[in-house]
N, C-alpha and C positions, 0 to 999 in steps of 0.2 A: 692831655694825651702825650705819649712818649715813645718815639720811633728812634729805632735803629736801621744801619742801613749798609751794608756791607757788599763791594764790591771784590770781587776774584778777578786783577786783570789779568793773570794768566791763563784763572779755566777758563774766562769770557774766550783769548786768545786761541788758546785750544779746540772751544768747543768750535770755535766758528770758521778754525783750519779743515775739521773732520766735517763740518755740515757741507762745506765747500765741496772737499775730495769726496762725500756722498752722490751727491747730485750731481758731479765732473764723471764719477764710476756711472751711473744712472743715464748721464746723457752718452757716454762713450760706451757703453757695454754689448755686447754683442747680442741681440735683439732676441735670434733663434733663440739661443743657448738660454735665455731667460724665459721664453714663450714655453721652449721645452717643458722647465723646470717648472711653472706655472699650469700647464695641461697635466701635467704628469698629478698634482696635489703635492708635490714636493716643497718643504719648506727651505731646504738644505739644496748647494748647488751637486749636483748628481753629477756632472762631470770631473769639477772638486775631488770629490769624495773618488771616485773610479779611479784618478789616478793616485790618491794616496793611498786605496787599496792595492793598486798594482805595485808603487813603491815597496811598500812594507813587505807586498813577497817577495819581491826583487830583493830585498834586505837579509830576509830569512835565507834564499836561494843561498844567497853570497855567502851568509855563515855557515850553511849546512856544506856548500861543496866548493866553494870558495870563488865561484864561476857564476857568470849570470848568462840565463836563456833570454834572449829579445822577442820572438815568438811566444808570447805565453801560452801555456797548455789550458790555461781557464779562461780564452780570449771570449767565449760566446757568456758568459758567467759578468767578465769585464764590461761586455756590451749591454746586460743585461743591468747592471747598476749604473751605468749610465744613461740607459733609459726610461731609470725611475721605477722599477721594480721592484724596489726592497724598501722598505721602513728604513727612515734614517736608526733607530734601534737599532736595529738588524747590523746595521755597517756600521755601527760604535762595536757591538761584540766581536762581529769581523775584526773590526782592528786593533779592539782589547787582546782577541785572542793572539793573531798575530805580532801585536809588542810583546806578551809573555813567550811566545816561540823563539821571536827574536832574543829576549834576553835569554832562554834555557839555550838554545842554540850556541849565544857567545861564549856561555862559559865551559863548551867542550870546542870553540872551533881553536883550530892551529894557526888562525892566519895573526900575521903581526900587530902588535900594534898602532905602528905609523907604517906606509907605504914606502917604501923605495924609491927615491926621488928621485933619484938617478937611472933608475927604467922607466917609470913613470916618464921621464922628462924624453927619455929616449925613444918612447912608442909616442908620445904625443908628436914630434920632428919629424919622424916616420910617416905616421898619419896624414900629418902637414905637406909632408914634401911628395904623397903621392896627391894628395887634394889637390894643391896649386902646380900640381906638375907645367902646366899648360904655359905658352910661352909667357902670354896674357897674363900671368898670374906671378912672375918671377917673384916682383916686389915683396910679395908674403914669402912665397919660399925662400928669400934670402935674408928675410926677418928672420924666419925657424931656426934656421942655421945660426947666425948669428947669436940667435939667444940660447941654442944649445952652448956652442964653442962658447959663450961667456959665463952662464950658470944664470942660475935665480937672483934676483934682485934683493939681496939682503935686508933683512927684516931693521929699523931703526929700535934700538932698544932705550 
């Protein structure tokens, strides 16, 4: 008789990282949210999926008018695939459809390519210096500041 025998110590390594972070996700995970998705006959996490439906319009919104609504106008819709109402099916074509909108969408929208760093950086200070306005809060505000007056932290090339 004639054996072979061949060890993988790094899938062995691999697999037995992911078996770990399995049953670490399983013991930490958030019990509802799973008993939900379990009553429901859901095999797919429905909360998941709800937000990456809402994402993807929030995407399309931005191409189409270059603005995003926080309010969604289809919030009872949102609620409703979060409650395990739709065939995962159903919410792959949702958001098949929606990546095609998004691409048709990009290639008439106006908006630039890269962002403006420099407004960007200037509403984020803003934001900042009304958040931590509070006297309690200096430390960050004069972080904001600081890292405005110095700029972004250059990339190492």
């Amino acid at each position: 008789m004639v054996a072979y025998l061949s060890f993988n110590r790094d899938g062995y390594a691999s697999h037995c990282r992911e078996y770990k972070s399995y049953w670490q996700w399983v013991e930490e995970r958030n019990e509802q949210h799973y008993t939900n998705n379990v009553m429901n006959g859901n095999d797919y996490d429905a909360k998941n999926i709800m937000h990456t439906i809402r994402l993807l319009e929030v995407s399309r919104e931005i191409m189409i008018n270059g603005k995003m609504t926080n309010k969604r106008p289809n919030r009872d819709e949102l609620l409703n695939i979060k409650g395990g109402a739709f065939k995962y099916e159903q919410l792959i074509e949702m958001a098949d459809k929606l990546l095609t909108e998004i691409e048709s969408a990009e290639q008439l929208s106006d908006l630039p390519d890269e962002p403006n760093e420099n407004i960007v950086l200037a509403r984020l200070v803003s934001m900042r210096d009304t958040l931590y306005s509070g006297s309690e809060n200096t430390h960050y505000k004069d972080n904001c500041i600081e890292y405005a007056s110095v700029g972004r932290p250059k990339k190492n090339k």
